[in-house]
N, C-alpha and C positions, 0 to 999 in steps of 0.2 A: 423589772427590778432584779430579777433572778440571775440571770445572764449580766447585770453590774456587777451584783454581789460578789460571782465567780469571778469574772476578771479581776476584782479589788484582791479576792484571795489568792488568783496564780502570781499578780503581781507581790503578793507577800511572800508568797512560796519563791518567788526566784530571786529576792533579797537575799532569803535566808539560803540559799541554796549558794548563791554569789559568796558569801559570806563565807561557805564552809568550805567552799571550793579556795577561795584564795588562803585560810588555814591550813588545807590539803597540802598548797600548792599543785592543786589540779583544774587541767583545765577547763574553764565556768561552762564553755559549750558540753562537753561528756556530762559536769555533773548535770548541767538542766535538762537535760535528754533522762538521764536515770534517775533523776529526782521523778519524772512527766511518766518514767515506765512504773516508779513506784506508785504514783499517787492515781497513776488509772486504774488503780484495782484498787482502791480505797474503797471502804463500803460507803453506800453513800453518796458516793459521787454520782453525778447524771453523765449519760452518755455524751461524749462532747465530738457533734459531726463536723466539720468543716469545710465554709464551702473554699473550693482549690480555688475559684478564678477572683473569692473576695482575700484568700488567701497571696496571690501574688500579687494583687492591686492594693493592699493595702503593707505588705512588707515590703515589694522589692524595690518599686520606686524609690522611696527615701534613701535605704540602704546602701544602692546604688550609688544615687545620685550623691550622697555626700562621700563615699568611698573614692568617688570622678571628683572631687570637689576638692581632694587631697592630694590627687593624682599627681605624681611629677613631670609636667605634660614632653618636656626637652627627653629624660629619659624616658617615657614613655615611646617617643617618636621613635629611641636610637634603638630600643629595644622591640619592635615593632615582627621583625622576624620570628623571633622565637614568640615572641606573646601570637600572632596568628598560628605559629603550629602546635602551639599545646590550644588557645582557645577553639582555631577548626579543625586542624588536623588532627589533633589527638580525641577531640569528640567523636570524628567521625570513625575511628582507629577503633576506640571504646567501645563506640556502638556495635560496628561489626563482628567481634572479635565477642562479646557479650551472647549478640543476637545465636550467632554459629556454636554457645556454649550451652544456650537458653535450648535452641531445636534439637541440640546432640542430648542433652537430656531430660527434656521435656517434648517429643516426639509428638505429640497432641496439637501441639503450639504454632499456628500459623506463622509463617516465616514473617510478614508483615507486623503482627503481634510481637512477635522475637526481636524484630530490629525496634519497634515501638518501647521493648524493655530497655534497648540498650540504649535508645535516647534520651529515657528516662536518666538512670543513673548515668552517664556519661558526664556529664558536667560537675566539677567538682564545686563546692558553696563559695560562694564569694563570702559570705556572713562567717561561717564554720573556718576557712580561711582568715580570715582579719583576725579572729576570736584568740587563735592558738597563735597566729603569726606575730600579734603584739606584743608576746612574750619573751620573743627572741631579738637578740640584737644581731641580726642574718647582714650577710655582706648586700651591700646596694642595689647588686644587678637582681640578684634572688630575689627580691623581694619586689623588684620592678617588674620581674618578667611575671611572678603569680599574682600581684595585683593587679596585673594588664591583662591576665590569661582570666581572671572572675569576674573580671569587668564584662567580656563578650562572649564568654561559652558560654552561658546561660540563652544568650540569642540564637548561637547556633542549634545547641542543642534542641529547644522547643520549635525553631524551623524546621527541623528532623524529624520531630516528635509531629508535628499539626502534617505535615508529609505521609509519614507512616501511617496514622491514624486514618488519613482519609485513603490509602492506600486498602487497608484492610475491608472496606466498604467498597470500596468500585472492586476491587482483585487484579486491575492491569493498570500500569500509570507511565506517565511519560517522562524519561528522565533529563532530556535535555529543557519540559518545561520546568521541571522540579528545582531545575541549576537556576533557571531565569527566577523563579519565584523566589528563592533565595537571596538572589542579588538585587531585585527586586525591593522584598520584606528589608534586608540588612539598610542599600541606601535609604528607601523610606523613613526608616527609625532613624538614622542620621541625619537627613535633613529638618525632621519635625523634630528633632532633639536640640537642633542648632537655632532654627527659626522661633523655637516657646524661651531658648536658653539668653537670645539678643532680645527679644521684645522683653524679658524678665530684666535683662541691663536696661534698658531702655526704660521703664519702669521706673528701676532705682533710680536715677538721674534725676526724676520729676517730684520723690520722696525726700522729704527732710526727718522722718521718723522714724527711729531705728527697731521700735516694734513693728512696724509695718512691712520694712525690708525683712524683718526677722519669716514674719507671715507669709511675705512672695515668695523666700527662697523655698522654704515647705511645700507652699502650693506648686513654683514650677514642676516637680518631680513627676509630682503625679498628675498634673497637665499634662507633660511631654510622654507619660506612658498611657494615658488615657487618650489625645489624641494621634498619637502612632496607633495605636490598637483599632479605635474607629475605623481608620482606612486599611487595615488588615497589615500593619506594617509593624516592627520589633517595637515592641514597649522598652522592654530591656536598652535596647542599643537609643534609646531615644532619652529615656533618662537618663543614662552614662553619658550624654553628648550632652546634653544640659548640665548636666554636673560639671563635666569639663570644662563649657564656655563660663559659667559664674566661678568656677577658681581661676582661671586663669583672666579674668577681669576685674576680680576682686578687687585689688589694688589701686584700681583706677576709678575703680566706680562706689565703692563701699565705701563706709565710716570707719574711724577706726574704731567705734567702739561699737558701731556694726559687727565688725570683723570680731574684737573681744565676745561679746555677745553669742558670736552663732559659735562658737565654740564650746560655750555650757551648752546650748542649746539643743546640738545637736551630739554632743553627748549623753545628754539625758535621752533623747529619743532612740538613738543606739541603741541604748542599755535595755531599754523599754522595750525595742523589737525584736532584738537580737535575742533576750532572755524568753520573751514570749513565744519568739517562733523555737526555739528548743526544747524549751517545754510542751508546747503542745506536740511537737513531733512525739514524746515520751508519751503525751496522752492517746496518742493513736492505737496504741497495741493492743488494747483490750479488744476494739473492735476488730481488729487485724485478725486475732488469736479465734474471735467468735467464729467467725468467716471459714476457718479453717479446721473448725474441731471435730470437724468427723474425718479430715484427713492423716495417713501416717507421719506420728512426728518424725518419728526418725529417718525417715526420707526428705522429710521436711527441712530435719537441719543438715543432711549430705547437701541438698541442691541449694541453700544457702549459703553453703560452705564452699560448696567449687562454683558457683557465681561469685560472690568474693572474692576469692582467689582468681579467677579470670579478673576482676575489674581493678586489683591491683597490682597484676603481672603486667596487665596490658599496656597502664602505666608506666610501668619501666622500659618495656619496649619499648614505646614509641618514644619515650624520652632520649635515653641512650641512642635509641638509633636515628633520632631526626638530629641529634646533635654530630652524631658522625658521619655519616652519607653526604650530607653537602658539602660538609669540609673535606669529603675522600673524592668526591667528584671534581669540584673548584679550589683550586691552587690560591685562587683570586678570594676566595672568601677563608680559605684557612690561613693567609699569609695578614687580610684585613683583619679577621675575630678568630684568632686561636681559638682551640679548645678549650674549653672550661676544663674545670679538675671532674676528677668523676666523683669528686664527694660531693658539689655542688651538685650533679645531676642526680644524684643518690637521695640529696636533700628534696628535690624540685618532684623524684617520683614519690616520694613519701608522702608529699602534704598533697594527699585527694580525698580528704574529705567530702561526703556527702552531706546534703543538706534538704530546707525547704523546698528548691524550686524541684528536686526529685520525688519529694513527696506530694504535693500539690498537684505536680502531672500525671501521677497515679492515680489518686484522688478524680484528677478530672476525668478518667478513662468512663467511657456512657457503661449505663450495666449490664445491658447484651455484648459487650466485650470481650470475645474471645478469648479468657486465662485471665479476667481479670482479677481475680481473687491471687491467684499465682501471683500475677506481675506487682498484684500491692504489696503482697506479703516481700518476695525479693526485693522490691525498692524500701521498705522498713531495714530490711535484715542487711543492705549494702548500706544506708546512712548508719543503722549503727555498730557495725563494723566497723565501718572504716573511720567514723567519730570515736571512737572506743579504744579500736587498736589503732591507728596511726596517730590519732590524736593528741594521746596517753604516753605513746611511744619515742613522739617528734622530737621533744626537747632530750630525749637520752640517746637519738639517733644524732641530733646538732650539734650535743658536745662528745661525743664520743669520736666523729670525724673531725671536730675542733672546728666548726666552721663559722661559728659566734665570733664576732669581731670584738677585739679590747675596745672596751668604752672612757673614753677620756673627756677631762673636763677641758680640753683646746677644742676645739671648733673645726672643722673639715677645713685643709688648706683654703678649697673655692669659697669656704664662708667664711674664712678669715678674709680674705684679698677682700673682698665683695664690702664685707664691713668697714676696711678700711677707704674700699673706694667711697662710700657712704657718708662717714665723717668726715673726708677731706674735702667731697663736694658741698659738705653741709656750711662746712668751715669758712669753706671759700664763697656760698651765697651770704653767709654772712658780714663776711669784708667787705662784698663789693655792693653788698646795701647799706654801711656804712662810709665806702669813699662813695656813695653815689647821695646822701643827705647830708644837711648841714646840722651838725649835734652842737648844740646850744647849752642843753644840759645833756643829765644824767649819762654826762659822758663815761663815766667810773662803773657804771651797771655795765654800757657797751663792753669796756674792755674786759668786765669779769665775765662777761657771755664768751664772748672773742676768746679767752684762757680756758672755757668750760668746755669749749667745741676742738679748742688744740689738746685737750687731757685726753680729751674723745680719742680722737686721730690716731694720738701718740699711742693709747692703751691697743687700740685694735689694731697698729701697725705692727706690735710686736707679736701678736696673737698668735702666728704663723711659724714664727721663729723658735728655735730651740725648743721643741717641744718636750726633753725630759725633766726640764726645770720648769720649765712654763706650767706644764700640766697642772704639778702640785703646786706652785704658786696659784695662780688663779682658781683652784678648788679650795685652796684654805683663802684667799680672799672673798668667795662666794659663800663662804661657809660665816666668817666673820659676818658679811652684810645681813646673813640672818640672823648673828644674833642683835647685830644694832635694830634691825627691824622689829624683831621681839620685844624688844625693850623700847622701841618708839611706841609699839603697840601696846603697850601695858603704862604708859603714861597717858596716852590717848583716852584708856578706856578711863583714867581716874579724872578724866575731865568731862566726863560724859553729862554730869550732872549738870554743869557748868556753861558750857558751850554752846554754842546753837548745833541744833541738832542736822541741818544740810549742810553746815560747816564742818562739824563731827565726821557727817558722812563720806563727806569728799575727802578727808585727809586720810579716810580708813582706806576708799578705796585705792591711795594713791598708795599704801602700803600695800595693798592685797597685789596689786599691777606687780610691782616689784620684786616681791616675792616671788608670784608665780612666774616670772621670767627668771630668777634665779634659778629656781626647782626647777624649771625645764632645762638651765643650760645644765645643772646635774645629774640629772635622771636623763639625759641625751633624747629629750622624748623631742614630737615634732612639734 
């Protein structure tokens, strides 16, 4: 009852926390992190341990998998270059580059231990990422290439990490088998990510109940990372691969009020992880602090400071320079993919945030661990740095290179056409199942259908067109429809007394639908 009690309360705490964070206009990840450092030294509070490996089985799966589930799988593919060199090559860049800064001043520090820290924080948060990045309205590929890059370092890195660790225990290892183990662990988690993601489609097909589709898609996640882990294979990359095959089959295989559905759904569960797992990163530091109190602090904070500083110099290196070197070597790739601007790669080193999965793998280090006390305190002190300061910092680095895109109420040219190709096809199924039956009656419904799908057409045909008039047209018509909605709604509710009440309900939700498609075509959200 104890341990409810406590969750009921952290989950009150990062309401309010959420709460004061978006009157700050600060980011909810920072504050739930220093809300969790405030309230660990609360009197009062009970020591709160946790374990690292109930810690990644029960946040990362989900979080993953629906971050995959949003994914935009075309540019996901086209951007596939850069998302592999920031997800392995810039991990393994980190690591080293960390480790050689960990030995240079911590000289005690087995070199095996050293590069075990730097695969700790190496991987930037896929969670911590989403948190700050929803804030911004960042140009397409940016955004493509870091949610593709949070999607997989988190596998690499802890393939580096379960390396190094047993590294430190034998004292001599093999490195061309350490390559195979890798490729290994990575296709492993891909294919049992893909095999739990089709038997989950497969599933759906045979369900007619949209709570129960609701219940499979949950369970896949952490199916697909609990049996990758069994066979010693990427959890991580297994629920990403799950999550990828149910968005990108959704359409075929979901309801649409399936599809409506998992969208509270799994919004609420977000909020619920995401807030949680920040928070308790904050509650970690008391014991952090215990661990280390007969150490010098002021030594303490120099080597937290130039580890830092390593782990977001290192960043920019490898950024900036995996972006130039291909393109100074291949004529053929810099004449295919220009260079990006360097404000965009200014953006891309910025956002490295740390997170859970850095502290978790610290957390799981065994405790005859050579500098384990070291390596937790620097994986603490690199999540909240670089949560803190980059975090804090992001959005005054975004608009200060201008790299926030104007938001308009027109629709992306490809989702204008797209639309329009939509209603014309609609249009036209509807003609030719009219000349293909003989209408006897209600021939005058037909034709005001037939007129309701050419309004369609016409409207989305012009979507495209002249966008400095369009724009504000079609934002003051979306604007108007809510106030007609309003005021549907407010008739609605004077007949509440009246009416049958699933009759009632069905026409609130047909308002609520409406709505929230309007609010989304003006908040540009997805």
């Amino acid at each position: 009852m104890h341990v409810f009690e406590l969750l009921l309360a952290l989950l009150a705490a990062c309401v309010a926390l959420a709460v004061l964070a978006r009157r700050l206009d600060f980011p909810i990840a920072v504050t739930l992190v220093l809300g969790g450092m405030g309230l660990a030294f609360a009197p009062g509070l009970p020591p709160l341990v946790l374990d690292p490996e109930l810690v990644l089985a029960l946040f990362l799966p989900p979080l993953l998998q629906v971050s995959a589930y949003r994914t935009d799988w075309p540019a996901f593919r086209n951007h596939l270059r850069p998302i592999l060199l920031l997800a392995v090559g810039a991990v393994f860049f980190t690591a080293g580059l960390v480790a050689i800064a960990a030995k240079l001043f911590v000289p005690s520090l087995p070199w095996w231990a050293a590069i075990t820290l730097g695969a700790i924080v190496a991987p930037p948060d896929a969670v911590a990422a989403a948190s700050i990045l929803g804030r911004f309205k960042l140009p397409k590929q940016i955004v493509t290439v870091l949610e593709g890059e949070s999607l997989i370092n988190d596998a690499s890195s802890l393939v580096l990490y379960k390396f190094a660790v047993a590294a430190v225990g034998v004292g001599t290892v093999s490195y061309g088998e350490g390559a195979l183990q890798f490729i290994g662990v990575a296709v492993g988690g891909a294919m049992v990510g893909w095999l739990v993601g089709r038997a989950a489609m497969w599933i759906f097909t045979h369900l007619e109940d949209t709570l129960l589709d609701l219940t499979i898609t949950i369970l896949a996640g952490f199916a697909a990372y609990m049996a990758a882990e069994a066979i010693h294979a990427s959890g991580v990359l297994a629920a990403v691969v799950c999550g990828l095959v149910l968005g990108r089959q959704q359409h075929a295989e979901f309801t649409a009020r399936t599809r409506i559905e998992l969208v509270a759904v799994w919004g609420f569960v977000e909020f619920v992880l995401t807030s949680l797992v920040f928070i308790l990163i904050g509650l970690q530091l008391r014991g952090i602090v215990a661990r280390l109190a007969d150490d010098d602090l002021r030594q303490l904070a120099w080597l937290a400071a130039a580890m830092s500083v390593t782990l977001i110099v290192s960043r920019f290196i490898w950024v900036f320079g995996s972006a130039w070197l291909p393109r100074a070597l291949s004529p053929e790739l810099r004449e295919r993919d220009p260079m990006p601007p360097w404000s965009h790669s200014v953006v891309v080193s910025w956002t490295g945030m740390r997170g859970v999965v850095s502290l978790a793998a610290a957390l799981a280090l065994p405790e005859p661990f050579p500098g384990r006390d070291i390596i937790l305190f620097l994986a603490f002190c690199s999540i909240f740095v670089t949560l803190v300061i980059q975090g804090t910092t992001l959005g005054w680095v975004v608009r200060r290179l201008g790299v926030v895109e104007e938001e308009s109420a027109l629709p992306e040219p490809e989702t204008a056409l797209a639309r329009a190709e939509i209603a014309t096809a609609a249009l036209e199924a509807v003609r030719q199942h009219l000349d293909s039956t003989e209408i006897t009656e209600h021939t005058e419904a037909a034709a005001e259908l037939v007129q309701e799908y050419e309004v369609r057409a016409e409207r989305a045909s012009i979507e495209g067109q002249d966008p400095e008039t369009k724009s504000v047209q079609l934002e003051a018509q979306q604007r108007l429809r809510l106030v007609a909605i309003g005021a549907a709604r407010e008739k609605l509710a004077e007949q509440a007394e009246t009416m049958d009440a699933e009759a009632h309900r069905a026409l609130g939700d047909e308002l609520d639908l409406e709505e929230h498609q309007i609010r989304r075509a003006l908040d540009g959200t997805r």
